[in-house]
N, C-alpha and C positions, 0 to 999 in steps of 0.2 A: 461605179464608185469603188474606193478602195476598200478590200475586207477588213473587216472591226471584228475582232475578238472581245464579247461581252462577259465577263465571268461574274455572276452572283454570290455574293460570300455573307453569313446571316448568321442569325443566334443570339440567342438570350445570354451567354456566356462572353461577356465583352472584351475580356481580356483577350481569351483563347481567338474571338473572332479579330479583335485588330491584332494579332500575333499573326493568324496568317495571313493579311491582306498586307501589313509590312513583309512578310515573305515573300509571297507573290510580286509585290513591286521593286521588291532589290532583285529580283530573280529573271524577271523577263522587261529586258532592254525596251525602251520605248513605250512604255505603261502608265495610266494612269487611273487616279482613284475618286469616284464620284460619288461622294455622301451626302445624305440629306436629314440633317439635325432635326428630329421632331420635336424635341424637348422645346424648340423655344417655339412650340406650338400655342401653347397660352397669352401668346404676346403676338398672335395673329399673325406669324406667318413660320416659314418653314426655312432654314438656313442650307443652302446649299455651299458647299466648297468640290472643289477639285484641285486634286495636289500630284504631281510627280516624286521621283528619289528625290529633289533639292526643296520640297520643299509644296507650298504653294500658291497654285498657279490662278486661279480665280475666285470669289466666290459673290453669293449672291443670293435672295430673297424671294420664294414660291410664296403666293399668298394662298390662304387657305381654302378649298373647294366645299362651301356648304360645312364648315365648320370642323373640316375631316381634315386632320396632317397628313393621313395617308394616302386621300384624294390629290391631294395637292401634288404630295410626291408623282401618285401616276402622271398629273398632268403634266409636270414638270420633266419627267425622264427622260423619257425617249427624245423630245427637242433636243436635250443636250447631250446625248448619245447622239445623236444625228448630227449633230454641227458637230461636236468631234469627229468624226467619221469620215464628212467632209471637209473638214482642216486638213486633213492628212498627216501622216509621221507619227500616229498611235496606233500600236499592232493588238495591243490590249487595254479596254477600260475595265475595268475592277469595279461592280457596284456594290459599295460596303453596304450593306440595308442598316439602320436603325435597331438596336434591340429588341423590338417586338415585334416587326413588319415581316409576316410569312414570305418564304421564297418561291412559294407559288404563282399568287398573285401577280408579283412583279417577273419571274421569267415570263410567262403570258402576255405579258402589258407588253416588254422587251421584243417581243416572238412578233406579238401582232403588227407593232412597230415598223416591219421590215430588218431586226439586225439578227442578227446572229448571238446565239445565246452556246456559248462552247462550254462553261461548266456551272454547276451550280451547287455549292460547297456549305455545310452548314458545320460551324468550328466548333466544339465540343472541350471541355474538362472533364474527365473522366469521374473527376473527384464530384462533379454536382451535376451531375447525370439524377442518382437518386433525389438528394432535396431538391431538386428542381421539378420533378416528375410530384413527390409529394406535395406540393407548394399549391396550395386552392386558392390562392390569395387572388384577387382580382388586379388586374394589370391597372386600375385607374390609384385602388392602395398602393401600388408601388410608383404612381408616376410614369406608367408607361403604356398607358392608353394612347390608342392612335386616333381617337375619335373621341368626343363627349358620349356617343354611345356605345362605346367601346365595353364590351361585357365579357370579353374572353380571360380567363384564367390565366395567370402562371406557368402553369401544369398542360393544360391542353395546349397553348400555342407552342414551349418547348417541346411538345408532344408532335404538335406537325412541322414543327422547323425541321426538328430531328427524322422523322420518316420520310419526308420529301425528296433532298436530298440523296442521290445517288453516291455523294461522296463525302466522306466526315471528315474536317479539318481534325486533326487531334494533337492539343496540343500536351505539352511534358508534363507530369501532375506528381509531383514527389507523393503528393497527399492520395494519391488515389490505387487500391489493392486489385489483387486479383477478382474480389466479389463486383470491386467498379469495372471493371473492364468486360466481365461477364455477362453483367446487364447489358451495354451498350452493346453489345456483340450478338447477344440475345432481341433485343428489341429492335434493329436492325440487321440482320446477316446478310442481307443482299447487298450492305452499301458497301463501297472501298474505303479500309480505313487508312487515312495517309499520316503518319506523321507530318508536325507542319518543320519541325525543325530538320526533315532526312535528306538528303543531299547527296547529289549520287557522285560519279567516276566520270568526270570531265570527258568528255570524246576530243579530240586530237582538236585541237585547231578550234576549238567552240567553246561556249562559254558555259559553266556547270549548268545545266539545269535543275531544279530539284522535281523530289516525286509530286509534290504538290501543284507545280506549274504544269508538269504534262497532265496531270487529272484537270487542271482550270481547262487547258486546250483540246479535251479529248472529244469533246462532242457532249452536246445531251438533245433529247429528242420529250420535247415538251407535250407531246399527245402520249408516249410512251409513260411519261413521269404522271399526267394526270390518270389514264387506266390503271395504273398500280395504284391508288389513294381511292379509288371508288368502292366503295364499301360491294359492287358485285360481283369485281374480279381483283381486291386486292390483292398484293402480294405480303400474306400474313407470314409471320414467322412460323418455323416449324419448331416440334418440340424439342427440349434440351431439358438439361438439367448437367450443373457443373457448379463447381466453386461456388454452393451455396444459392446458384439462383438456377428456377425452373423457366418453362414457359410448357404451360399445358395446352393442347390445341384440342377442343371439346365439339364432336360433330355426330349429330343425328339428324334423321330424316321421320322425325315427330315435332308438333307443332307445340308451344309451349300455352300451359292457360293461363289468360293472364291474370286473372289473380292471383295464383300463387306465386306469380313472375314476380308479378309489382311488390308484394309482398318481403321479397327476400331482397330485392335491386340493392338496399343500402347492405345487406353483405355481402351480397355478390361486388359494388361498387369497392366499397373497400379491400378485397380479397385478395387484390395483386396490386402490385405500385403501374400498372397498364394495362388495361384487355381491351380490347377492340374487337370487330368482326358486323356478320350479320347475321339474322334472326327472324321467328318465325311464329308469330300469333296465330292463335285456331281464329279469334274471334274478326281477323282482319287474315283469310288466307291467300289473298292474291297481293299484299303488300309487303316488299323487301323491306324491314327495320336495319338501320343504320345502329350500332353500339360502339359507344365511344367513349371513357371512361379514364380518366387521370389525376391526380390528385384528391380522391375522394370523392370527384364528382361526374357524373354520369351526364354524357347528350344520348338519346334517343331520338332518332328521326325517319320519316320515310324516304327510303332512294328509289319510289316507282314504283312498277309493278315485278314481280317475278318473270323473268320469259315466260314459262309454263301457263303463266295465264295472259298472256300475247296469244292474239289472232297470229295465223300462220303467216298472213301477209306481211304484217308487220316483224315480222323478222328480219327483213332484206334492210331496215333500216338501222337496226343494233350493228352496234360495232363488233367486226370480227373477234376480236380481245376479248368481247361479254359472251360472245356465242360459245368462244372454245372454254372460257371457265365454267359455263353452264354446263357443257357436254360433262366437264371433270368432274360434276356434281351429280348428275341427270340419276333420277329414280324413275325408272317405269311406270311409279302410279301417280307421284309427286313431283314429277322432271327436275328443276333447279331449286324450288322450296326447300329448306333445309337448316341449321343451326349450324354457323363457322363460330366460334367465339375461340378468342385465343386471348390465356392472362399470363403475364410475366411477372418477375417479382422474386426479391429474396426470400428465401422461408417461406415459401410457396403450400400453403395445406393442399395437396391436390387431390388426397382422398375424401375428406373437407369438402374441398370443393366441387368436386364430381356429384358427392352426394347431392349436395342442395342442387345442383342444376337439374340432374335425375330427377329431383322428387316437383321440380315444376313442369315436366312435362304432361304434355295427357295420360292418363292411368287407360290401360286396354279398354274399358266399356268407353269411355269419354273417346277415343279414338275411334273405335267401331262404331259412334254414332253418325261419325263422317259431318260433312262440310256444311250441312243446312242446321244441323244442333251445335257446330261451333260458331257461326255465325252469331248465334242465339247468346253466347257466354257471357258475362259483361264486358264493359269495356272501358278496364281498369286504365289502361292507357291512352285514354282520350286526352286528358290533361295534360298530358306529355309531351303529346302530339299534337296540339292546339286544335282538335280538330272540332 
């Protein structure tokens, strides 16, 4: 069958994101754009269209999967990616996602499908970078739940649109200083940032490309984008500090107790407009905690066990990608156990903050009593952890 170029393009910022999905479609000849309306998910089904540069070209009606718009969309996708595909005479579809519909997910769904997933771009305004990061509002108060049970924030889903992404659409923001561009710069540095309007130098005989169409076509590598988001070998930022915003990277190889943990969460939660990472209860010492934190609001969850407390055998099953961040961590008496927390944020208190994370760790007697007395400690974070 002939090759489909599938590009993902997402974000809570809708302008910025239909800014560059109409650049990308005046940009590369023979393209087109497959959106899936969930707003008129209340009215029991899911609006599909597909449009070209003139215009558009079909559209049409996903009913809804068990009450989910976003079910729907999966079920719906890929068929119509595929009959594109087989039509022939489209070298690029563009999946515009929905305002709240992560781009994880759906590259995955894409991947599994059979097509080819060449980029996956989440559009940005520099200017609502911050309130959007602050915003704890729940996505059903705003009308943009993709499910009746949809419980994700504001704050956290901008949060993983924004990290996922290898490559940030960014679009021109009169409104937006050097403190906005800082953060974004900070809370992702690994990703490429493209202008959506930059447009390069014609090559002889060809038709301009801009920098944003060769990022849609450059590849992406869907096991590679999920290893980076796992809370045991993410790729967290490192520290900065500039134009007013920090990013503090906090790591020790003591285990925290959790009462005085649980105790501080809502300042520590508040402390930065982002902290993420993973963590390390005496009272649970073989359990990797997941920290996840945006908008005021904190997830806690467990991602498994630590390596360190894996049988040897079971090592040949972890993925290469876990082994070598564990090696990058490994303590002699502790192997991978350990505290990564990293918080971003304007006006960053970092002495502040250092402190209180300091003063929740084990105190030297509490550590010298070793792993059968912290066992013993409470377990302030049962609740949290549903367990």
């Amino acid at each position: 069958m002939p090759e489909l170029s599938v590009v993902i393009v997402g974000g809570l910022h809708a302008d910025a994101r239909k800014e560059a999905v109409a650049r990308l479609l005046a940009d590369v000849p023979d393209s087109v754009v497959l959106h899936h309306d969930l707003a008129t998910a209340a009215a029991g089904t899911v609006v599909r269209t597909i449009r070209d540069a003139t215009g558009i070209v079909s559209a049409g009606e996903a009913p809804l999967v068990n009450d989910c718009a976003c079910c729907a969309l999966r079920e719906d996708l890929v068929p119509e990616l595929l009959r594109i595909r087989d039509a022939g005479g489209t070298r690029m579809a563009i999946v515009e996602l929905w305002d709240s519909v992560e781009p994880k997910a759906m590259a995955e769904v894409v991947t599994a499908g059979g097509l080819t997933v060449t980029g996956v771009l989440t559009a940005v305004d520099p200017a609502l970078v911050l309130p959007y990061l602050g915003n704890g509002d729940d996505l059903a108060e705003r009308g943009l739940a993709a499910a009746a049970t949809d419980q994700r924030t504001v704050a956290d889903t901008f949060a993983r649109q924004l990290e996922y992404a290898p490559v940030l659409a960014v679009a021109a923001s009169p409104e937006a200083d050097d403190e906005d561009r800082e953060l974004l710069a900070q809370l992702h540095p690994t990703a490429r940032q493209v202008p959506i309007d930059d447009l390069t130098v014609p090559a002889p005989r060809r038709r301009p490309l801009s920098a944003l169409a060769r990022a849609a076509l450059a590849g992406f590598d869907v096991e590679a984008a999920d290893a980076a988001q796992h809370p045991a070998c993410a790729l967290l930022p490192a520290e900065a500090d500039a134009h007013g915003v920090s990013t503090l990277v906090w790591h020790r190889c003591r285990p925290f107790h959790p009462e005085r943990l649980y105790a501080a969460l809502e300042d520590l939660t508040c402390a930065a407009a982002r902290s993420r990472g993973r963590f390390w209860l005496a009272d649970k010492p073989d359990v990797l905690l997941h920290w996840d934190a945006a908008g005021g609001a904190l997830c806690v969850e467990s991602a498994g066990p630590w390596l360190a407390s894996l049988p040897d055998a079971a090592w040949d099953m972890v993925p290469p990608v876990r082994r070598a961040a564990a090696a990058l961590d490994w303590h002699p008496e502790h192997g991978d156990c350990c505290q990564h927390l990293v918080f971003t944020s304007p006006a960053l208190d970092r002495d502040g903050l250092e402190q209180l994370l300091e003063s929740c760790l084990l105190t030297d007697a509490e550590y010298a009593a070793g792993r059968t007395a912290w066992k013993q400690l409470p377990p302030a974070f049962d609740t949290l952890l549903e367990v």
